[in-house]
N, C-alpha and C positions, 0 to 999 in steps of 0.2 A: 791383666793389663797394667798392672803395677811396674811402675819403672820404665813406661813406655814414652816416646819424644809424645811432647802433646799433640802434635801433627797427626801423627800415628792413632791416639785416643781420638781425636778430634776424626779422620778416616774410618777408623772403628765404628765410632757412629754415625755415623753417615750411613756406610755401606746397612749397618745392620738395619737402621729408619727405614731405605729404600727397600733391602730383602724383606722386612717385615708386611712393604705396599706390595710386591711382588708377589709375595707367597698369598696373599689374602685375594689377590687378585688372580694367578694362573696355579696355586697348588704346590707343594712339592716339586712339580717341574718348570719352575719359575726359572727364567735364564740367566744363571751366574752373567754369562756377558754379557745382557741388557742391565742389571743390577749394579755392576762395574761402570758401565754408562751412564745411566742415570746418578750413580753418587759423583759420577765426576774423577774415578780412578781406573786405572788399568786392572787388568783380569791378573795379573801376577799381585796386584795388594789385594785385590779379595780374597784370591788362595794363600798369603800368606797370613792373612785374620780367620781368616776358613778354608780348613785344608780340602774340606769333603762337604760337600753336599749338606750329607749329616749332620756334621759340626755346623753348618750354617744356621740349621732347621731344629736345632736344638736352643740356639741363640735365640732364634724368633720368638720362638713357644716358652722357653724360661721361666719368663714372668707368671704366665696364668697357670706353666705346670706347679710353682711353689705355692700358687694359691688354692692346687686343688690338696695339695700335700697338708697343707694347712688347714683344709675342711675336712681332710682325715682323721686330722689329730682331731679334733674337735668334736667328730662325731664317736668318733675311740671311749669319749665320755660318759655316754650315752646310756641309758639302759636297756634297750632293744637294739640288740645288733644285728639282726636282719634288718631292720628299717634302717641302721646307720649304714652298712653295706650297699644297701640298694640305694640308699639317696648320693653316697658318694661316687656310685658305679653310673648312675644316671647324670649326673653331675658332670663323668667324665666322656659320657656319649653327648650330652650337652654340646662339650667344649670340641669334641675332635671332629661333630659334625658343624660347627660354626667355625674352626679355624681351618681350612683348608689346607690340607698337606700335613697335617699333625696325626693325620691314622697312618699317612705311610711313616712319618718317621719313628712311629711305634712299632709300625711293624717287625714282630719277633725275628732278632737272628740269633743262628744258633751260636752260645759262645764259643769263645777263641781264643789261644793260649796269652794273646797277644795285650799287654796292660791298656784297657782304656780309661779315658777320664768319666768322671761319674753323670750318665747323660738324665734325660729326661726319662726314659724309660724306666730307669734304675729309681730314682726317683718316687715317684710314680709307683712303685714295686715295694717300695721302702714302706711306704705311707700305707698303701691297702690291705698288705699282708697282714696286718695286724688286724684288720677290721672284718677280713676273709676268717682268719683263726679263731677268734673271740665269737663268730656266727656258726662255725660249725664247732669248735666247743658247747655252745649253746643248741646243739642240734637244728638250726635254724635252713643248716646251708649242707649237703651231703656233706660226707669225710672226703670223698675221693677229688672235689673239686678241687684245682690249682688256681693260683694268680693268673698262671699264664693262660686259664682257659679264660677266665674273665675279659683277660687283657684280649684276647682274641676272639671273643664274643661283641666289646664294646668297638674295636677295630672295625671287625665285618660286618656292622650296623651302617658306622660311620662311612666307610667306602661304597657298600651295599645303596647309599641312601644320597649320598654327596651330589651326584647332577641330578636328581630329581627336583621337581619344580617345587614343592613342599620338604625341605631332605630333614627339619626339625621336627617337621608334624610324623613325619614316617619314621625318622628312627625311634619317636617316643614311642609309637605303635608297635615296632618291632622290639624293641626294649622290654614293653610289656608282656608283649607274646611269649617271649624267651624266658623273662622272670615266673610267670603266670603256667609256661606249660601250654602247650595245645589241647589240652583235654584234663582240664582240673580235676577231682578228685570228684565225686557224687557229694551234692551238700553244699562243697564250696564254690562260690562266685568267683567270677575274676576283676579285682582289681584294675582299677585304673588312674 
């Protein structure tokens, strides 16, 4: 936004204040043209501040995706990194079942040759991978697990859970189930 007329910046926000009530309110498929309405400009300046949907739904989420990236580093500290792991993986089924539309904008696509700008996912990718390695270095976590299974474990929690009438109380319980195993080990209990 740098170098932009401040009309322009001053529209910027606007648009994204209103897409921020929209997305919390109807999800991911919040309506660019109601959103254009309500800020008070035509649907050609919200496409030209957001080209895509995506781009939109990345702006919304920003703020709280830097601050889970930020509980990564911090737990990166840690000296049990399974527990730093799980509390940042729970951290992020917290967040994607309390912001609405934030598990689709995660949801995995396959890349593309195509340059993108560096979004929330990537992010998010940036911050865990380290916290995923340092737990299966430490045998905590198998060898064979990926980011991307995680990201797609905390994802289908989130969506799995989103219109139920409890969707917090239920993805913790599925969080658990999935960390825990269906059928623990003889001996050992399951956490909660």
């Amino acid at each position: 936004m740098t170098g932009q007329r401040s009309d322009a910046r001053r529209n910027y926000q606007r648009i994204l204040a209103v897409a921020e009530a929209e997305v919390a309110a109807h999800g991911s498929d919040a309506s660019l043209e109601q959103i254009a309405r309500t800020a008070g400009v035509g649907s050609a300046t919200v496409r030209r501040h957001f080209p895509t949907r995506q781009v939109l739904l990345e702006a919304v989420f920003q703020e709280r995706i830097e601050k889970l990236c930020e509980r990564a580093r911090r737990l990166g500290e840690t000296d049990d990194s399974r527990a730093a792991l799980l509390d940042w993986l729970h951290g992020l089924v917290q967040y994607a079942v309390s912001a609405r539309g934030l598990a689709d904008a995660l949801t995995y696509q396959p890349p593309t040759d195509e340059p993108t700008t560096h979004s929330c996912g990537d992010a998010l990718e940036e911050a865990g991978t380290p916290l995923l390695r340092q737990a299966i270095r430490d045998g905590a976590v198998k060898p064979d697990v990926t980011y991307r299974d995680l990201l797609t474990l905390s994802v289908g929690i989130a969506l799995a859970t989103e219109h139920l009438s409890t969707p917090a109380t239920q993805a913790d319980r599925l969080f658990h189930l999935a960390v825990e195993g269906l059928s623990p080990a003889r001996g050992e209990g399951v956490t909660s």
